[in-house]
N, C-alpha and C positions, 0 to 999 in steps of 0.2 A: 756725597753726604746728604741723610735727608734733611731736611726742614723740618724746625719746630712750630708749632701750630698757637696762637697765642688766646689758649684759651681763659684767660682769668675775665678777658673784657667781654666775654660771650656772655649773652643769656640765654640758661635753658632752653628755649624755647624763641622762636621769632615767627610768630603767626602768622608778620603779615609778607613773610619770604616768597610764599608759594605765590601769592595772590600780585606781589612785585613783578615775577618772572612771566607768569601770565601776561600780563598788561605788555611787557617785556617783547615776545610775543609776538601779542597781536599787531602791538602797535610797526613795530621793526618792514615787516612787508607792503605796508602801506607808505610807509618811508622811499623804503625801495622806489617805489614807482616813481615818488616826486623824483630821484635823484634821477631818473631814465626820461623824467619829463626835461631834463636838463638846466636842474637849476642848483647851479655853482658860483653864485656871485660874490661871495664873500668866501669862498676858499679858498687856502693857499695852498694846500695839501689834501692829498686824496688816496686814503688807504683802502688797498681792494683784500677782502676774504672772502673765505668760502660762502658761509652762512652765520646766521641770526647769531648764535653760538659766540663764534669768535667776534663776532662784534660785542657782545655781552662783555667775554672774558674781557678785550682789548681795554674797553669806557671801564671796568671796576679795576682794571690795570692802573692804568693811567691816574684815578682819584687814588688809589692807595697811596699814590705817588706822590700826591701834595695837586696832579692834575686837571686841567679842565680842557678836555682837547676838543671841543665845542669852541671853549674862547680863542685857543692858541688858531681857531682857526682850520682845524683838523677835521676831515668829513669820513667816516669808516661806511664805505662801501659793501654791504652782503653783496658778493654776483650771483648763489646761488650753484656753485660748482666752477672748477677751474677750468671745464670745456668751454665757459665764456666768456673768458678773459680777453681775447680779439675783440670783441666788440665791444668790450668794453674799453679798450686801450684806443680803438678806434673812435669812440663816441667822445672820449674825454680829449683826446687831440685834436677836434673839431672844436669842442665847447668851451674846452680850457687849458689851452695850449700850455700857458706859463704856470701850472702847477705842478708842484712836489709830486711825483706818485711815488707809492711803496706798496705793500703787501705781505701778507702771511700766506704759506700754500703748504698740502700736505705734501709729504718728502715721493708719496706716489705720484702725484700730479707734476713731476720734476718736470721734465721735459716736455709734459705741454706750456708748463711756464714760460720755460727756456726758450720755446719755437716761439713763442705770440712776444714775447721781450724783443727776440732778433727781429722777426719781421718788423718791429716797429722803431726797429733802429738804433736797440740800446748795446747791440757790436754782435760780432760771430763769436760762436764757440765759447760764449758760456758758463763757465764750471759754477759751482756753487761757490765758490768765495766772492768768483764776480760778481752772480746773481745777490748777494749783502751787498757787493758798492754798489749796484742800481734801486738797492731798496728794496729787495722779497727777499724774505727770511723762510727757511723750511722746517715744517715740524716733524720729529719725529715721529709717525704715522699721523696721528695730528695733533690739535692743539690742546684737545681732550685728554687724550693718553698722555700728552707730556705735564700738565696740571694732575692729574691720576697720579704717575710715577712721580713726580714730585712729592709725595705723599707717604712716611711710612705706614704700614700697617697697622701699628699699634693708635695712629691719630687716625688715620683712617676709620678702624671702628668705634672712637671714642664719637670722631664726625658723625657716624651715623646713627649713634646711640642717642644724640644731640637734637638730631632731624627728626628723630622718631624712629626709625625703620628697622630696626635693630631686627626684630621678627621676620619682616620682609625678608630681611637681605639671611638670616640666618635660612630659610624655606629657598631660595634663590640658590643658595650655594650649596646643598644639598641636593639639587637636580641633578640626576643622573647625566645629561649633556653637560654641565657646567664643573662637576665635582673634581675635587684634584686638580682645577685649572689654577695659573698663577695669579693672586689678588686680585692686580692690577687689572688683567682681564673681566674676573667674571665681574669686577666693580663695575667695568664702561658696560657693559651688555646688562647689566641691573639698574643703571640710571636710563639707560636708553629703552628700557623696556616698558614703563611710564613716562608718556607722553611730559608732566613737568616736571620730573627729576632731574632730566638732565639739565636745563637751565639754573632749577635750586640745586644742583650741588658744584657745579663751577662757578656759581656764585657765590658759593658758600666757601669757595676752598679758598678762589682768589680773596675773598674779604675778611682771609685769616691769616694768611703766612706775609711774612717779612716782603715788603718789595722789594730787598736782593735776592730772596729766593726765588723768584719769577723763574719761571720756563726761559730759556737763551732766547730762544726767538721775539717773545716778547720782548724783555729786555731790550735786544737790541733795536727793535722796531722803534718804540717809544725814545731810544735816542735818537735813533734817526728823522725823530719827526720832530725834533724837538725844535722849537724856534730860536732861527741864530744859528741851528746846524749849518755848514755847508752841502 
């Protein structure tokens, strides 16, 4: 079923979106660093993704929700890619032994999840039902595409009617490599093909559909992290 889009409380026009996600951005990798200078002293939870992105989508997740996962105590990790997940499970078992970990990971990156979870002692063999009772959740390619396909077509170009790009995205989908491809596609390869589209339009998607309409993996993450969870 898709999701309806709740446009009455939109305006027009949100000027200062692009220039949010910048900030967004820049600031997120400098973040990063403090968090590998290892300072966890007030967390009690520690969610590891890919990149800037999924941390974005996660923090607009979570406030739609009524959330503040800053207070609840919640720290969203970018690693950067799921080739560094060991070290990072390694660094956080050193610094903060008695925290929650969880995580988002794309559905390619399965099995290097699965190896750096085992080796770190969270049991053998794995399967993906297991891998939700240890807390990583998998995205369908990722978290991107599953926010995209969450989306019909018809809100889809209303959305970017909204953003401006109407133009854009009509010259985009006429490209002889793109043309005849399915929406959903030539969408993710038209936000990622400008450097701030892609932050302003999953931010734009998450800070319009229903919070039960979340992507599963989200969803269930944010329960999982929820305070009081066991």
């Amino acid at each position: 079923m898709k999701l309806e889009l709740r446009w009455l409380s939109w305006p027009k026009r949100r000027p200062d979106l692009t220039q949010s996600a910048d900030w967004r951005l820049r600031s997120l990798p400098r973040q990063h660093v403090r968090y590998r200078q290892g300072q966890y002293s007030t967390v009690r939870t520690i969610v590891l993704v890919e990149g800037v992105t999924d941390e974005l989508a996660l923090t607009l997740a979570a406030r739609r929700s009524g959330r503040d996962l800053k207070a609840e105590g919640v720290s969203i990790v970018p690693i950067n890619g799921a080739h560094a997940i060991s070290r990072f499970l390694r660094q956080l078992a050193a610094e903060k032994p008695g925290a929650k970990l969880a995580g988002l990971y794309d559905e390619g990156e399965e099995e290097v999840i699965r190896a750096a979870l085992e080796r770190a002692g969270y049991g053998p063999n794995l399967d993906r039902s297991q891998l939700e009772g240890v807390g990583f959740f998998a995205c369908i390619v990722d978290l991107e595409d599953e926010l995209i396909r969450a989306v019909s077509e018809t809100d889809l170009s209303r959305l970017i009617e909204l953003e401006g790009d109407a133009q854009p995205w009509h010259t985009f989908r006429h490209q002889h490599a793109w043309h005849g491809r399915p929406v959903h596609q030539q969408f993710r390869r038209f936000i990622r093909s400008v450097s701030e589209r892609n932050s302003r339009y999953i931010r734009a998607i998450v800070e319009t559909i229903d919070p039960s309409r979340l992507p599963r993996p989200l969803r269930l993450l944010l329960d999982y992290v929820e305070p009081g969870r066991a």
